[in-house]
Phi, psi and omega in degrees: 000145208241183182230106203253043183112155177329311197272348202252011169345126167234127171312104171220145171334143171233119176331172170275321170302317176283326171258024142293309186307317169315289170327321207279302169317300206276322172289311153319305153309293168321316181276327175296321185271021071041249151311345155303304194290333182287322167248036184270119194250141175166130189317095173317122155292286189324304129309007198234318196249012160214185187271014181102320208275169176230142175303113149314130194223203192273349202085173145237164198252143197241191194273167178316307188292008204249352127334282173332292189292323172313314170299310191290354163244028195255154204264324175205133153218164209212102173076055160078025203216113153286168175238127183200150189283187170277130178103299190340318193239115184226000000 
């Protein structure tokens, strides 16, 4: 089997000739799409409309008992910490 046109790839050993030409096609795409990209205007949300940082607050309050319940359904605990493999407890 012979590589009959562009659509037809077949796997063969690749020249020292071919992976220039590779190279040269693949640095080419990145600069073009490169310069696509340079001319896309648009705001960072993130950065741009704070410092990064996150406001501190109170936390929430979950209910008393939910320790508790936690524990009575947890498959093993031991000195106030379950134990579970990973994945394990579904």
């Amino acid at each position: 089997m012979t590589n009959n046109g562009p659509n037809n790839f077949i796997w063969h050993k690749v020249s020292e000739k071919e992976k220039e030409d590779i190279k040269k096609d693949a640095k080419k795409l990145l600069e073009d799409f490169a310069k696509k990209l340079e001319k896309i205007k648009t705001e960072e949300g993130h950065f741009s409309k704070c410092s990064g940082m996150r406001i501190e607050g109170s936390g929430w309050k979950t209910e008393e008992d939910f320790k508790d319940t936690m524990f009575d359904n947890a498959p093993m605990v031991e000195d106030d910490l379950i134990l579970a493999e990973k994945g394990g407890w579904k």
